[in-house]
KOLMI-943648 format. One record per residue (C-alpha): residue in one letter; x, y negated, z. Coordinates in steps of 0.1 Angstrom, whole numbers, padded with zeros to 4 digits, always signed. Each point is the difference from the previous one (the first is absolute). Last residue first. Layout:
BEGIN
AXYZ;...
END
This chain:
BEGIN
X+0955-0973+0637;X-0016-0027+0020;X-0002-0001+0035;X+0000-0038+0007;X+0027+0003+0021;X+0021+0031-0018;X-0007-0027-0031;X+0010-0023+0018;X+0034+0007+0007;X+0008+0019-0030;X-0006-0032-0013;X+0021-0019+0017;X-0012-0037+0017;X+0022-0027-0007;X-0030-0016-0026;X-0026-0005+0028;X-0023+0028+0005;X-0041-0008+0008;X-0014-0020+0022;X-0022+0015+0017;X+0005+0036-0007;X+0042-0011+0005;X-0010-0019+0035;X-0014+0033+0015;X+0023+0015+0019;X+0002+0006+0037;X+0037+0006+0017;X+0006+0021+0033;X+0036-0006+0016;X+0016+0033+0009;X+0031-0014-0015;X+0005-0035-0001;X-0017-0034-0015;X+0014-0031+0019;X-0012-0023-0036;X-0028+0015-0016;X+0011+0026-0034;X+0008-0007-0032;X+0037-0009+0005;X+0002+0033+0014;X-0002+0017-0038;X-0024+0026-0002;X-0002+0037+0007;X-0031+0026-0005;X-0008+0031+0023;X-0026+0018+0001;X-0012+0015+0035;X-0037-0002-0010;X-0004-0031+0028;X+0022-0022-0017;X+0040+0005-0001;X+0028-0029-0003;X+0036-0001-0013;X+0017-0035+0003;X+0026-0006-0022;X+0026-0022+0001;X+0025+0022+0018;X-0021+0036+0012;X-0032-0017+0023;X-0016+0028+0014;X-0038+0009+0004;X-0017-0030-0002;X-0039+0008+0004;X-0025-0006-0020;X-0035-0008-0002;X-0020-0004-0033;X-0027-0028-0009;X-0032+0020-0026;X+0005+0001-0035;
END
């Protein structure tokens, strides 16, 4: 799986909702996210195909991240 970009949409309490490039839209928990992190701000993942999920990770979560059905 290739590194995907992201951008934060809106942050609603906790949660920060983000988009990638496709217009889908996935939330996760702020705590997650780089420190000064605000809307508009464009985020690049690829630490969980390198490293894999940790046990705090949901898996609805990743499997709408990993695509998997």
């Amino acid at each position: 799986m290739q590194p995907k970009d992201y951008i934060l949409d809106r942050i609603e309490g906790e949660y920060a909702y983000i988009q990638d490039e496709n217009g889908e839209e996935l939330f996760i928990a702020m705590y997650l996210l780089p420190p000064n992190t605000d809307v508009g701000s464009k985020l690049h993942y690829e630490m969980l195909t390198e490293f894999g999920a940790s046990p705090i990770h949901r898996l609805s979560f990743l499997k709408k991240f990993f695509g998997e059905k």
